[in-house]
C-alpha positions in Angstrom: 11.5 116.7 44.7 13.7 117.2 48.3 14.4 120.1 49.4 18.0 120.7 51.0 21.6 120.9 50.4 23.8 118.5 48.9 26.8 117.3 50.4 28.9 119.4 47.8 27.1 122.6 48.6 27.8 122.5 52.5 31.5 121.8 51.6 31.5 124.8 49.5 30.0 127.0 52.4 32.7 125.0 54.7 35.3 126.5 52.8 34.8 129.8 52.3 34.0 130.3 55.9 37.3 128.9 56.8 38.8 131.1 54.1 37.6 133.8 56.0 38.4 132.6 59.1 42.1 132.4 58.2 42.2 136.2 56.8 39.5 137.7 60.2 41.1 135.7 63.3 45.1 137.1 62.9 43.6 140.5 62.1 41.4 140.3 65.0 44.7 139.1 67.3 46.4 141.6 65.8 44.1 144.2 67.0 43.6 142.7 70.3 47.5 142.4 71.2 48.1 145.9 70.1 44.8 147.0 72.5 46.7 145.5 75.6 50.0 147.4 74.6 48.1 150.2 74.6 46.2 149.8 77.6 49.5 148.8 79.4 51.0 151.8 78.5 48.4 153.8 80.0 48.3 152.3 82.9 52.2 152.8 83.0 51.6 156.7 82.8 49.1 156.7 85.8 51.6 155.0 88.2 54.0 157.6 87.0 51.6 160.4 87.6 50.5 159.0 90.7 54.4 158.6 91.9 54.4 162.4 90.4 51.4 163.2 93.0 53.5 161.0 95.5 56.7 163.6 95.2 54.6 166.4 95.5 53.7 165.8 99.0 57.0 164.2 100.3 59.2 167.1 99.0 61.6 166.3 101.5 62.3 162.4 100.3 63.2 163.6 97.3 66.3 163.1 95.6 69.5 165.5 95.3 71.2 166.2 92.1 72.3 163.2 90.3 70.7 160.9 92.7 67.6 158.5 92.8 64.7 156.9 95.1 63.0 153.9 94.9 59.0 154.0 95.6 56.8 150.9 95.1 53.7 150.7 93.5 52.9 149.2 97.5 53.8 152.5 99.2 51.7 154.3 96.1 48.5 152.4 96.9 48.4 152.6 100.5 49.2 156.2 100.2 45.8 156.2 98.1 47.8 157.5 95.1 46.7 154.5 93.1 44.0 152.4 92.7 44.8 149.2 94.7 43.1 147.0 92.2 45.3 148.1 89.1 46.0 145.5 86.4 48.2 144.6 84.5 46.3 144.8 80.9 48.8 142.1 79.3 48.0 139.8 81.8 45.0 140.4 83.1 46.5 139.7 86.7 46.8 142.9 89.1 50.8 144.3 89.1 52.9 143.0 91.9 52.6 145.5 94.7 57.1 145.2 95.0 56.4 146.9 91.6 59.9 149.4 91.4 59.2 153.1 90.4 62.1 155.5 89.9 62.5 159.1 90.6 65.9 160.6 89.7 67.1 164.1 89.7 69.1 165.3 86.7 70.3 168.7 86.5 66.8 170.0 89.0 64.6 167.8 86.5 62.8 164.7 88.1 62.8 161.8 86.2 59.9 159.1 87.3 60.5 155.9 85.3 58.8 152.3 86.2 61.2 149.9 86.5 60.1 146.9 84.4 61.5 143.1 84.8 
């Protein structure tokens, strides 16, 4: 008598791994994409605290009451706020150094907002 699989049984196996490929890859994607988001958005709070660090020692560049300054994530780096090899989780390429960070004064209350394109 052979030993081995027949042709029907390896089709069987076939298909129920791609049954389970079709329910385990979207979950996994799922997973992954919401990863980046959230690793984005992390990374989005340390340029803010970094331009928060920034304002701290530059008082006098600050903005008046109902107005606004424009730092880039450039001036933040070579200021050693930042890391200069910070990237950009969603696409895995560093963040473009012209990167736009907002401070704004409303009412005696900085804003610091990263202006994204």
């Amino acid at each position: 008598m052979k030993k081995g699989f027949t042709l029907v049984e390896l089709l069987a196996v076939i298909v129920v791994l791609a049954g389970i490929s079709l329910v385990v890859i979207p979950a996994v994607n799922g997973n992954l994409n919401r990863s980046r988001e959230q690793a984005y958005d992390v990374q989005i709070k340390s340029i803010e605290d970094a331009t928060k660090n920034w304002a701290a020692d530059h008082i006098r560049l600050l903005p008046d009451k109902g107005g606004s300054y424009i730092l880039t994530l450039k001036d933040l780096q070579d200021g050693n706020y930042i890391s200069k090899d910070l990237e950009n989780p969603k696409t895995q390429k560093p963040f473009d150094p012209n990167l736009q960070i907002m401070i704004k004064n409303t009412n005696e209350n900085y804003i610091y907002r990263v202006i994204e394109e």
